[in-house]
C-alpha positions as CSV (number, residue, x, y, z in Angstrom):
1,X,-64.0,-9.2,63.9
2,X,-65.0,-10.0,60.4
3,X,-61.8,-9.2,57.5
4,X,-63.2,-6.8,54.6
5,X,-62.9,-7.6,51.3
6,X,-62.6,-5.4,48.8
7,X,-64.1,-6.3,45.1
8,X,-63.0,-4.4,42.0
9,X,-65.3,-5.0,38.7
10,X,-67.5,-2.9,36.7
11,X,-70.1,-5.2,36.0
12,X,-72.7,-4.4,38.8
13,X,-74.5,-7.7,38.5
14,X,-71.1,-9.4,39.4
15,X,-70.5,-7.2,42.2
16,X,-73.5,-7.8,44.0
17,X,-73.8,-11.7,43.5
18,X,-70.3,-11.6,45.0
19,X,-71.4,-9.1,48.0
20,X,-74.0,-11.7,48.6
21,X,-72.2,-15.0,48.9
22,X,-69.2,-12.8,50.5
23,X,-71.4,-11.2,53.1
24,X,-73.3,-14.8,53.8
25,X,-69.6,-15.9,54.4
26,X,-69.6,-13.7,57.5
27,X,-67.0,-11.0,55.3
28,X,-67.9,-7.2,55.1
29,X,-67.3,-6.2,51.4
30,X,-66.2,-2.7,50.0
31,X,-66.6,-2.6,46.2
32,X,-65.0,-0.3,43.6
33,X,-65.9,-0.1,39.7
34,X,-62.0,0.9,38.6
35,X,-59.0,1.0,39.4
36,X,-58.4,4.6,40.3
37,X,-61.5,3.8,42.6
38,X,-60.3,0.7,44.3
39,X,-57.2,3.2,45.1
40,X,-58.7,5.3,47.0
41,X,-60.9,2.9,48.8
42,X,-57.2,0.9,49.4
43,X,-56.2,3.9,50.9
44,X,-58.9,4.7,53.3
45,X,-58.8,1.3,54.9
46,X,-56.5,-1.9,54.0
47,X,-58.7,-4.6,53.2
48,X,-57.7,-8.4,53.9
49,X,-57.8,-9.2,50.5
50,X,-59.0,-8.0,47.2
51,X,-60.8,-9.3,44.2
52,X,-60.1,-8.4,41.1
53,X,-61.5,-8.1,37.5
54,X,-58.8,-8.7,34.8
55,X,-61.0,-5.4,32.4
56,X,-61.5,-2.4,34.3
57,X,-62.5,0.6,32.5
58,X,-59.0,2.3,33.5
59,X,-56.5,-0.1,33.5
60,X,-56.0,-4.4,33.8
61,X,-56.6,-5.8,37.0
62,X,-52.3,-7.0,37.0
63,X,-51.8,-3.2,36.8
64,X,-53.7,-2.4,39.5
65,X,-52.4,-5.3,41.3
66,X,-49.0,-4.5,41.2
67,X,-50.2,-0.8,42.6
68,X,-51.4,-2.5,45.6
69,X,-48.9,-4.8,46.1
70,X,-46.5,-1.5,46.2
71,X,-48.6,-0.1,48.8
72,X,-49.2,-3.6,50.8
73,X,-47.1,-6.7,51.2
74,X,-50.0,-8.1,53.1
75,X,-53.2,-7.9,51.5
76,X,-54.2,-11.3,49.5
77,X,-54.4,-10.7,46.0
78,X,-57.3,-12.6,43.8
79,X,-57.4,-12.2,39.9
80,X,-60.8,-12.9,38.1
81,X,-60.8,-13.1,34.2
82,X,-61.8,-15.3,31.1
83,X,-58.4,-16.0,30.0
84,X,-56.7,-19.1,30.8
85,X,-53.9,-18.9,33.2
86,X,-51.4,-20.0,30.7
87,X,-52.6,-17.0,28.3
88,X,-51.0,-15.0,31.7
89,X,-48.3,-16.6,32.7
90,X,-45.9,-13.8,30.8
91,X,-48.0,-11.3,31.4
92,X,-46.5,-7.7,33.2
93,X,-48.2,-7.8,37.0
94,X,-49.0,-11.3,37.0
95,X,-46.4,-11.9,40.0
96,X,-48.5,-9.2,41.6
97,X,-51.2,-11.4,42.4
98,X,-51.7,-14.4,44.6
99,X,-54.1,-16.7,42.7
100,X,-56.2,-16.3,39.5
101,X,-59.6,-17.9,39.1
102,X,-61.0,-18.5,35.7
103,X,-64.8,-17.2,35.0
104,X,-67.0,-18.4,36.0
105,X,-66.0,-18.6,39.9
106,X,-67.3,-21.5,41.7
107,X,-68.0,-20.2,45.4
108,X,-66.2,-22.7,46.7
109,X,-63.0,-22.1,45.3
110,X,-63.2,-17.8,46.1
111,X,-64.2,-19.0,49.9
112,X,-61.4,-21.6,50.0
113,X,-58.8,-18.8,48.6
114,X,-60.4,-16.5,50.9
115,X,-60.3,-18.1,53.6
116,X,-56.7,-19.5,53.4
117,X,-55.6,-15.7,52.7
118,X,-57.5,-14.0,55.4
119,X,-55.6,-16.9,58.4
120,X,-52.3,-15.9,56.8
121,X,-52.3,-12.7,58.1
122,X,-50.2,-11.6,60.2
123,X,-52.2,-10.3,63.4
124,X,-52.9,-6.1,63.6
């Protein structure tokens, strides 16, 4: 059984590049363009991990992060952004989340993370 994803950005072409390799990985990818939206997708099924834009339209991605985290111990946590990690290291949320990648992601290192997150689980 393939673990879904689910990816949270507004940017449509960045969504569906991501879908593609993600989906080519053998994943089945949900996709939400905020974080009021990635909500309510968390809540109708628990994805394996999530992947998420630091600018959303309602809130950071280390907000929304530490929402999920609230509502799941489990699910892997992935922060995308342009800012260097040391320009978050302070930042409120940033405990929230399990691993930052700076833009642009490589596929390699979101299918690495991925994949290390999605074996760590603890079975259903």
């Amino acid at each position: 059984m393939a673990a879904t994803l689910l990816i949270v950005d507004d940017d449509a072409n960045i969504v569906d590049g991501l879908k593609d390799i993600l989906e080519e990985a053998g994943y089945r990818v949900r996709s939400a363009a905020s974080g009021e939206q990635a909500l309510a997708r968390f809540e109708e099924t628990v994805p394996a991990a999530v992947i998420l834009d630091y600018h959303l339209p309602d809130m950071t991605g280390l907000a929304l992060a530490e929402r999920l985290r609230a509502r799941s111990k489990d699910v892997a946590l992935l922060l995308m952004t342009g800012m260097s990690t040391a320009d978050l290291a302070g930042a409120p949320g940033r405990d929230a989340v399990d691993n930052i990648l700076v833009k642009p992601v490589e596929p390699p290192s979101l299918l690495q993370f991925l994949h290390q997150a999605v074996t760590r689980l603890p079975p259903p």
